[in-house]
C-alpha positions in Angstrom: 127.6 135.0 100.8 130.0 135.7 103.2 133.8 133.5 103.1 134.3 130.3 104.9 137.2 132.1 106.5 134.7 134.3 108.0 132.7 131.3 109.4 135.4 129.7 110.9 136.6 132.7 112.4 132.8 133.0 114.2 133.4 129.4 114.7 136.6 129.4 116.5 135.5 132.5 118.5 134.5 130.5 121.4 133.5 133.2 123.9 130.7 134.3 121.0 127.8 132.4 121.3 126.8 131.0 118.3 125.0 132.4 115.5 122.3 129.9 114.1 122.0 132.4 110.7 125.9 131.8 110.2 125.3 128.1 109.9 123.6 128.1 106.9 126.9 128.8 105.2 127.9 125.5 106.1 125.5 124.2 103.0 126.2 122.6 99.8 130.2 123.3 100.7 132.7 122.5 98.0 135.3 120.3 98.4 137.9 122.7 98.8 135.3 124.7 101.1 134.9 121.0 103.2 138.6 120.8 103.4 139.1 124.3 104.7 136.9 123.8 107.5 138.2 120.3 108.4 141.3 121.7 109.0 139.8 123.6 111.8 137.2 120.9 113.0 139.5 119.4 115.5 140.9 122.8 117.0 137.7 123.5 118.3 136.4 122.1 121.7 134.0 119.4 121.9 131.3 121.5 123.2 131.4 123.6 120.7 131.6 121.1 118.4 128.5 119.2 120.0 126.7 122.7 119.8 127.2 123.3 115.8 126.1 119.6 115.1 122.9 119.8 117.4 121.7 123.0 115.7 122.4 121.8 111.9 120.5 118.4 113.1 117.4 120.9 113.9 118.0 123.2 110.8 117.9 120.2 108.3 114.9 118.8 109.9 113.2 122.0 109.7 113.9 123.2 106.4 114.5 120.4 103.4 116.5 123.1 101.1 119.7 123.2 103.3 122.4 120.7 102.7 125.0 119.9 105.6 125.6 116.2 104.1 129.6 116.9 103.7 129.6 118.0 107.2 127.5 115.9 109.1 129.9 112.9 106.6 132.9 114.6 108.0 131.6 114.3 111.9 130.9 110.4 111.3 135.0 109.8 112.0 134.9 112.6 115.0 136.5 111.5 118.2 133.2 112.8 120.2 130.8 109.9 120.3 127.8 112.2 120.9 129.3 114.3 117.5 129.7 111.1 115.5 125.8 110.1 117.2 124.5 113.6 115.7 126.0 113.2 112.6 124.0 110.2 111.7 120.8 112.0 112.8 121.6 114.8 110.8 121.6 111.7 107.6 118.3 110.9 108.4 117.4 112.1 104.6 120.0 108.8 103.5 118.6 105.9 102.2 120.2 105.3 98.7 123.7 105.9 98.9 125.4 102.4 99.9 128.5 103.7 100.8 127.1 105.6 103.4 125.2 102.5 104.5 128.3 100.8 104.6 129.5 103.2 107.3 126.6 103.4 109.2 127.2 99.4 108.8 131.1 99.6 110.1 129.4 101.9 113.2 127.1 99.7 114.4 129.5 96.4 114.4 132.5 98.1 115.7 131.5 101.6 117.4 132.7 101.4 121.2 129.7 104.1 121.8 126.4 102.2 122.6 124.8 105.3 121.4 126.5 105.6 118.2 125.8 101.7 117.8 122.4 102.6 118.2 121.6 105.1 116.3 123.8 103.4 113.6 120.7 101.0 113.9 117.8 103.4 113.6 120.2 104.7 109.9 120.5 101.3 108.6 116.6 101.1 108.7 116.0 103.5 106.3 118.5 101.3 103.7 116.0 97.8 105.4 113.2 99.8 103.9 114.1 100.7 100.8 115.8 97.5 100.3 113.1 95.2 101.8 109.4 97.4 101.1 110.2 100.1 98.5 112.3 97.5 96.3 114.6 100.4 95.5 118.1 98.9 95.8 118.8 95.2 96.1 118.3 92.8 98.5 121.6 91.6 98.5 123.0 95.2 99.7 121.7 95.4 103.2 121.5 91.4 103.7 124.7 91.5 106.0 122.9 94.1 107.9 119.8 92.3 108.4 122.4 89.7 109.8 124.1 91.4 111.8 121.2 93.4 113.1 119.3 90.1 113.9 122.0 88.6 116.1 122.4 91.6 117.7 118.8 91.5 118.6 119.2 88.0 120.0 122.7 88.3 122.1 121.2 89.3 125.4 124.7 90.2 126.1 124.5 93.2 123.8 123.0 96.8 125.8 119.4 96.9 125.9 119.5 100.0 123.0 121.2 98.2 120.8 119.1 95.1 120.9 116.0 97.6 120.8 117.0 99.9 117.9 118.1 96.7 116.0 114.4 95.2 116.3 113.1 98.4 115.4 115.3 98.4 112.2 114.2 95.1 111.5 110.4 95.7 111.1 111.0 97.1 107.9 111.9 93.8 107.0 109.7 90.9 105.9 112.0 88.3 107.5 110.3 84.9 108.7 110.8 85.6 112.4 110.6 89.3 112.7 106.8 88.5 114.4 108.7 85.9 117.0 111.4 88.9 117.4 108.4 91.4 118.2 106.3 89.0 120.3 109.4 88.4 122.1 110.2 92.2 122.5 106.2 93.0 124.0 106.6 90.4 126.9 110.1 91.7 128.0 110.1 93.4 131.8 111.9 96.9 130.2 109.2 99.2 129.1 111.5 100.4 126.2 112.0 96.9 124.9 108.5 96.8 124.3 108.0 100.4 123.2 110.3 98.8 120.5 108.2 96.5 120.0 105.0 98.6 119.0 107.2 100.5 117.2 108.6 97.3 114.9 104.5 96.7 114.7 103.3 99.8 113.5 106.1 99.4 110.7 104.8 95.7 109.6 101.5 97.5 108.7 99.7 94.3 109.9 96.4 93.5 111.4 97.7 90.4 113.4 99.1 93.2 116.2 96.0 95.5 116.6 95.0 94.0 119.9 98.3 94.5 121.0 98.4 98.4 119.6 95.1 98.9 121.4 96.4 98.1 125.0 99.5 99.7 124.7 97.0 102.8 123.7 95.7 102.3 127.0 99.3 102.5 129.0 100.2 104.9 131.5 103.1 105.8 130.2 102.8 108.7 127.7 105.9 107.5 125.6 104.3 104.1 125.2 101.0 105.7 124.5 102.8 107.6 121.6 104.6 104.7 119.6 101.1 103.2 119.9 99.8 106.0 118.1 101.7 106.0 115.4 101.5 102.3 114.9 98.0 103.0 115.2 98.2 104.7 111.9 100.3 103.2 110.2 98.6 99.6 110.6 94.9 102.0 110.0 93.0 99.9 112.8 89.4 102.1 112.7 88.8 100.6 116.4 91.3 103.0 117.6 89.8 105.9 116.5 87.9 107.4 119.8 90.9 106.7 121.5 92.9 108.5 119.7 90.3 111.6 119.7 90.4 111.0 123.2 94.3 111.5 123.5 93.7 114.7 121.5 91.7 116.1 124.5 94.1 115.3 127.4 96.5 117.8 125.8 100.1 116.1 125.1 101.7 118.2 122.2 103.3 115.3 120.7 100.9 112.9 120.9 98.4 115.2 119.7 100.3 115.7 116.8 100.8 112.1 116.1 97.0 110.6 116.8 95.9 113.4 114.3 98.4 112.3 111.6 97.5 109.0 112.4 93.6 109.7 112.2 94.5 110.9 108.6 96.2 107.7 108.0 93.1 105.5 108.9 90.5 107.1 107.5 86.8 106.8 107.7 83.5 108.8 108.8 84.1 109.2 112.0 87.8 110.2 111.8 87.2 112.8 108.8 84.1 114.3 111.6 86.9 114.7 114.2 89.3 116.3 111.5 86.9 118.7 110.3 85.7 119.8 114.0 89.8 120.4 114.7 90.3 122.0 111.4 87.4 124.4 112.2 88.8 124.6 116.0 90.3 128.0 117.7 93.1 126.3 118.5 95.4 127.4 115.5 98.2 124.7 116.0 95.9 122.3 115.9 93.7 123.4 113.2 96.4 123.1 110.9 97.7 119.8 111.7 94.0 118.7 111.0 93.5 120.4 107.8 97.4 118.2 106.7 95.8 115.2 108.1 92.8 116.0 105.7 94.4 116.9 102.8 96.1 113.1 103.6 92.6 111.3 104.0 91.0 113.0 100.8 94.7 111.7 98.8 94.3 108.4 100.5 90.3 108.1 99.5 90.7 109.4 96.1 93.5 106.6 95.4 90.9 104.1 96.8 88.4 105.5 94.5 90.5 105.7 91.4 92.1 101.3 92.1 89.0 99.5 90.9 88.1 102.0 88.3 92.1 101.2 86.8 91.2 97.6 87.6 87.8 97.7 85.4 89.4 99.0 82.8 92.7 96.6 82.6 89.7 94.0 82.7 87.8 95.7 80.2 91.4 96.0 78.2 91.9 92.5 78.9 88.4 90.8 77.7 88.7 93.4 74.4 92.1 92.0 74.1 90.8 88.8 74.3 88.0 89.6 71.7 89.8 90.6 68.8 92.4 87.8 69.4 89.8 85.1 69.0 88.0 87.5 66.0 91.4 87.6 64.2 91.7 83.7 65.2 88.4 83.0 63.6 89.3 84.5 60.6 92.4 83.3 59.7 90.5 79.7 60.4 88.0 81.1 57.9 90.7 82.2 55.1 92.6 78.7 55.8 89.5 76.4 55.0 88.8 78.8 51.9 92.4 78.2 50.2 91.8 74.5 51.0 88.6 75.1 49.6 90.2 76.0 46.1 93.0 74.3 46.8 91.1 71.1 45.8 89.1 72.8 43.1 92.4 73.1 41.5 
């Protein structure tokens, strides 16, 4: 592997475009490697600086072996609020480490960029859900961000993104008003507000909001039309389903993508027919998105399959259980009226 030194000579070489292979030294850095190249960090212009953080966003997202965390951790105190915005989309791996969460935390209370403060929202999400669903780190940990997250929501003072990515943060939370927040969210007049809020519904994973996932499937706009797509398969309502293969035939790329994910996600006759017919398509891109949303449904059916048969037998362990205690019970009532038995032959 070729030297930092090298690196940061193609780095600060400004008049050379950028070579995306070169970046991939920037992974698993050292310490002393990190230090070497903060040193330079702030020599080089923002552009270029924007430039490097929007193509390791893309290379992490695309291939799971790289490592930029030291850098992207670096970028988070960067003077360029779109940098310091990148950096926490380059994190979007994070959801364990609570001192990261408590920066993310510091960003979205005290961060004059409304961007940064919202995507500081979308990161603390992560921590609501693992916290809040997965049950992986306390409670207690991201309760000052629930706080803070929630009054942010409320304060109509606050900029529309902020108050948006907060809700949508908060539906991986089970808190008491979180369906007053969303119901709140669908009637307001900005369209992204309430993209928001199918967003925070798909992430409850409850039936109460199908109606409202079904109209929004219906919208005009394409980006509402997406979010209620995913929540379409994350909440698995099977009266979506020829909707959804409907939005498959008009041809958007990205919702394309998602309503066959999300056809994987619900399951059922007549979305397996549609994911077959794909699978077996011409269309290649397609095809193999269908046979990951099949692979998916078969996991997802097998699981449902192998639940009661764990259940019979923890009954059938259970009622066993229960046999031989009252057959050991029985006899030690047996063996205790024998020694009384002798005891007053005695």
């Amino acid at each position: 592997m070729p030297s930092v030194e090298a690196l940061l000579a193609h780095l600060k070489d400004e008049a050379t475009p950028l070579s995306i292979p070169r970046l991939y030294w920037l992974s698993d850095l050292s310490e002393e490697e990190l230090e070497q190249v903060a040193r330079v960090w702030l020599t080089l212009s923002t552009a270029r600086r924007r430039a490097i953080m929007s193509h390791l966003v893309d290379i992490s997202e695309e291939n799971t072996e790289v490592d930029f965390g030291r850098i992207f951790r670096m970028a988070l105190s960067d003077p360029d609020p779109e940098v310091r915005a990148l950096a926490i989309d380059g994190l979007w791996y994070e959801d364990q480490d609570l001192q990261l969460m408590r920066r993310f935390f510091g960003l979205f209370e005290k961060d004059p960029s409304v961007e940064v403060r919202a995507r500081a929202a979308i990161g603390l999400g992560r921590y609501l859900f693992n916290a809040c669903i997965m049950e992986q780190i306390p409670l207690s940990a991201v309760r000052p961000a629930i706080e803070a997250l929630r009054q942010a929501f409320y304060n109509p003072e606050e900029p529309l993104e902020v108050r948006r990515r907060a809700l949508e943060a908060l539906g991986n939370t089970l808190e008491p008003d979180l369906p007053l927040m969303i119901a709140r969210a669908y009637e307001d007049p900005d369209e992204r507000m309430r993209m928001s809020a199918v967003f925070a519904m798909g992430r409850t994973g409850e039936e109460r909001w199908a109606p409202y996932v079904m109209e929004a499937l219906r919208s005009p706009s394409p980006a509402m039309r997406y979010e209620a797509v995913v929540a379409a398969g994350e909440i698995g309502i099977r009266e979506a389903v020829p909707l959804l293969a409907r939005l498959i035939e008009e041809g958007d790329a990205e919702i394309q993508e998602a309503a066959i994910w999300a056809l994987g996600e619900i399951g059922g006759p007549r979305a397996r027919e549609i994911l077959e017919e794909l699978a077996e398509g011409e269309d290649e891109d397609l095809a193999a998105l269908a046979e990951e949303a099949l692979e998916e449904l078969n996991l997802m059916e097998e699981a449902e399959t192998f639940l009661p048969l764990l259940e019979m037998d923890l009954e059938s362990d259970a009622a066993e259980a229960e046999a031989w205690q009252a057959l050991w019970e029985e006899e030690e009532e047996e063996e205790g009226g024998e020694d009384d038995e002798e005891g007053r032959r005695d």
